[in-house]
C-alpha positions as CSV (number, residue, x, y, z in Angstrom):
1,X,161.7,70.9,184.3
2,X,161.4,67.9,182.5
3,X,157.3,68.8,182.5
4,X,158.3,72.2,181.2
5,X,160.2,70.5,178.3
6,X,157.4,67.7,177.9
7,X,155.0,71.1,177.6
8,X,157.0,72.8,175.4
9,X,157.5,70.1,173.1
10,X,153.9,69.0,173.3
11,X,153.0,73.0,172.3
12,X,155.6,72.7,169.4
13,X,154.4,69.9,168.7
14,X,150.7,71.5,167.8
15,X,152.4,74.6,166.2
16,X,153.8,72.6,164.1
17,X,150.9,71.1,163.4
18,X,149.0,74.0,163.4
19,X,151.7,75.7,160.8
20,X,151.7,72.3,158.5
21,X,147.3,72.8,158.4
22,X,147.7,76.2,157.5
23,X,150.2,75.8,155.1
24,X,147.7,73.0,153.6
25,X,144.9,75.5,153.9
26,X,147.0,78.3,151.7
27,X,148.4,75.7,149.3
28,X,144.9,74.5,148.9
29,X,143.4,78.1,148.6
30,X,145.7,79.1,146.2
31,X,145.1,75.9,143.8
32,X,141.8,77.7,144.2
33,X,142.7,80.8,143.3
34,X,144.6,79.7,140.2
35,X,142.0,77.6,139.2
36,X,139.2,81.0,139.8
37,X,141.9,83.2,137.8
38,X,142.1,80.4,135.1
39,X,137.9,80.5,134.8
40,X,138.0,84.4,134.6
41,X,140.6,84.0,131.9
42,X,138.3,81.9,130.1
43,X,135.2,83.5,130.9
44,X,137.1,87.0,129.6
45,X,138.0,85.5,126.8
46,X,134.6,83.7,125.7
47,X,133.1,87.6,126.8
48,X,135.6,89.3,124.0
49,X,134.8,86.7,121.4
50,X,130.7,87.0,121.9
51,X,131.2,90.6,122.1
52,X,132.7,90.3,118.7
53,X,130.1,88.3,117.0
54,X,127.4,90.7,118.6
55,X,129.3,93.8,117.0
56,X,129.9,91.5,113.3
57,X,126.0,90.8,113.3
58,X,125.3,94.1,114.7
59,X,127.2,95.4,111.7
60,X,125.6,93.0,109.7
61,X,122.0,94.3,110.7
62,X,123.0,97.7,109.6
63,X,124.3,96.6,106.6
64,X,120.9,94.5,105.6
65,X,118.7,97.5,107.2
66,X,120.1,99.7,104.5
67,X,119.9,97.2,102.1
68,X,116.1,96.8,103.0
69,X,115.7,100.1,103.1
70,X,116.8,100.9,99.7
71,X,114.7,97.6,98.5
72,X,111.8,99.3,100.0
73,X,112.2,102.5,98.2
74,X,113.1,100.8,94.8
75,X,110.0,99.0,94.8
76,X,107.8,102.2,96.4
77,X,109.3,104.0,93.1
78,X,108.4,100.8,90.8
79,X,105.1,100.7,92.1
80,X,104.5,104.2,92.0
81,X,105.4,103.6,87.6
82,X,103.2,100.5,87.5
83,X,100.1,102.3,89.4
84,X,101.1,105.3,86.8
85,X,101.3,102.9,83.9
86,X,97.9,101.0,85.1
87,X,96.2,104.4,84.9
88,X,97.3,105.3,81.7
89,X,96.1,102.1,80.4
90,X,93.1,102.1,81.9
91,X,92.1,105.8,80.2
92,X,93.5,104.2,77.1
93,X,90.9,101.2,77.7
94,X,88.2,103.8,78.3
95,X,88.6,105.8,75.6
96,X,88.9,102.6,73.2
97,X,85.8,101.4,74.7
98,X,83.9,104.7,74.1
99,X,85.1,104.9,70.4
100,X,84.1,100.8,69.9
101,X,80.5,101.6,71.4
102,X,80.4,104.8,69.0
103,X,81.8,102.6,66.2
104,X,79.0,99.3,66.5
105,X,76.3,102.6,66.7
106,X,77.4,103.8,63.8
107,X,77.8,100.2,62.1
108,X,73.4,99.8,63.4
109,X,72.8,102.0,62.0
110,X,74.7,102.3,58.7
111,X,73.1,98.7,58.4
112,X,69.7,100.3,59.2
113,X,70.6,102.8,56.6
114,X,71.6,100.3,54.0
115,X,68.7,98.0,55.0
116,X,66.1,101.0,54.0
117,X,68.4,101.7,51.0
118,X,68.0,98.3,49.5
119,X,64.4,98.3,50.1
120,X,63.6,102.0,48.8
121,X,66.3,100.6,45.5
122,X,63.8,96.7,45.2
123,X,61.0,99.2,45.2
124,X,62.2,101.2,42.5
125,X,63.2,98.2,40.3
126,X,59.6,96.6,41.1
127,X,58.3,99.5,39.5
128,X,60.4,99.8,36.4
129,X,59.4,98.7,33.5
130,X,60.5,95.6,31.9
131,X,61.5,94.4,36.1
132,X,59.6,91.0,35.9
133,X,61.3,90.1,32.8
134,X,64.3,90.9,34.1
135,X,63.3,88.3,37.2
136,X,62.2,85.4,34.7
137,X,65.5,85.2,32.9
């Protein structure tokens, strides 16, 4: 009997061990788990904030999109006045060039004219009486 009691003591002795490891073994899987809930936490938290930023530049995209957008068209509608402008200039040009060519012909040959003029005039006062004493004095 005193075997039985010597066996019985020795098996509570290894439940008790047994029940001390396993009460180790939760104790040290909870400190886990608090410490995997504590890193979800976190990790939760640092997803909300980046989702935030991603929807605040998101918004912001959209915001200079439109902004580029309405650049674009602004200068699409300025360009589309200078190209206007440029071509109106350059008929201008082309007609001012056109009258300046006709103007220098008509300038020849008014000096051609006048040139004829003064000699047909030198050879009408060379044949005028009196023109050499004219000349003389």
């Amino acid at each position: 009997m005193l075997e039985d009691l010597d066996l019985i003591t020795a098996r509570i002795g290894k439940v008790v061990d047994a029940n001390r490891q396993l009460r180790a073994e939760r104790d040290s899987l909870r400190a886990r788990l608090d410490d995997a809930e504590r890193t979800s936490r976190t990790l939760r938290e640092q997803c909300a904030q980046r989702d935030a930023s991603l929807l605040a530049l998101q918004e912001k995209l959209n915001e200079q999109d439109g902004e580029v957008e309405q650049k674009l068209a602004q200068s699409q509608t300025t360009e589309g006045q200078l190209r206007e402008q440029l071509s109106l200039q350059l008929a201008s040009h082309e007609t001012l060039s056109a009258r300046l060519q006709h103007s220098e012909a008509d300038v020849l040959r008014l000096k051609k004219v006048a040139g004829e003029a003064r000699e047909r005039i030198d050879a009408v006062l060379a044949r005028l009486p009196g023109a050499a004493t004219q000349e003389e004095q």
